[in-house]
N, C-alpha and C positions, 0 to 999 in steps of 0.2 A: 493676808499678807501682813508681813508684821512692821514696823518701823524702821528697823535695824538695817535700812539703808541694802537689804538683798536684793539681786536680782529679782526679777518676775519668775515664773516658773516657764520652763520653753515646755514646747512640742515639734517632733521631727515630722515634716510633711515630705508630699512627692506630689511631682507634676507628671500624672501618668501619659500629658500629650509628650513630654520633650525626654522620658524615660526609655531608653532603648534596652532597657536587662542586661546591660554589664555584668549585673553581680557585686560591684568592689563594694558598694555601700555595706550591702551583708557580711564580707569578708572582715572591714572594719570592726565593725559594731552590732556582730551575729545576738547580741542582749537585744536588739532593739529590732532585730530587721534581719527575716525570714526572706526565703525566695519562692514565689508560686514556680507549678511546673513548666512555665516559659522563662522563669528567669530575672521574673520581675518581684520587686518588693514588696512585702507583707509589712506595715510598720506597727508597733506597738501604739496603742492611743494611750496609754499614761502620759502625764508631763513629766519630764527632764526633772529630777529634783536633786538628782546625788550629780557631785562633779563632776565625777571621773566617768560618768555617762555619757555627760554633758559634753567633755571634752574630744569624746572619741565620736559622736554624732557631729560634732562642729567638723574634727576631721575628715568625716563622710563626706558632711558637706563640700567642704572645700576639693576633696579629692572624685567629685562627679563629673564623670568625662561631659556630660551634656547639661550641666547643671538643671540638675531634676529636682535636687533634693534642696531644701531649706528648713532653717529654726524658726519659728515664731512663737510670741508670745503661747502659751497654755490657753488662755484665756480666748484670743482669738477665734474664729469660723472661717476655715476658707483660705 
C-alpha cells in the first residue's frame, strides 16, 4: 500500500445465515457476483481495486433486502 493517502483495498462478502437469494446483488454488480442454482451468490475473491467496481458493489450493498452483503477491508478474514 503505498502512501498516497488511498484507500485500503475492499472485498465484497456475504452472510450466507441472513441471505435469502434475491438475486439483486448479481443484477447490480453481475463483474463480481454470480448466482448458484438456488439463487444465491457466488462472489469473486479479488479485492475491489478499480472504482467503478467498487462503487457498484457499495450499491449492492446498500440495496440488500436482508442486509447480507458487506465491504471489508481485502486484508481482512471473516
Amino acid at each position: 500500500m503505498s502512501g498516497d493517502g488511498a484507500q485500503p483495498a475492499r472485498r465484497l462478502v456475504v452472510n450466507p445465515l441472513l441471505c435469502d437469494g434475491a438475486g439483486y446483488c448479481a443484477e447490480i454488480v453481475p463483474e463480481l457476483i454470480g448466482l448458484d442454482d438456488w439463487g444465491y451468490p457466488m462472489l469473486r475473491p479479488a479485492p475491489l481495486d478499480d472504482e467503478t467496481v467498487l462503487r457498484h458493489a457499495t450499491r449492492a450493498v446498500a440495496q440488500c433486502p436482508r442486509a447480507a452483503l458487506m465491504l471489508t477491508r481485502a486484508a481482512d478474514r471473516g
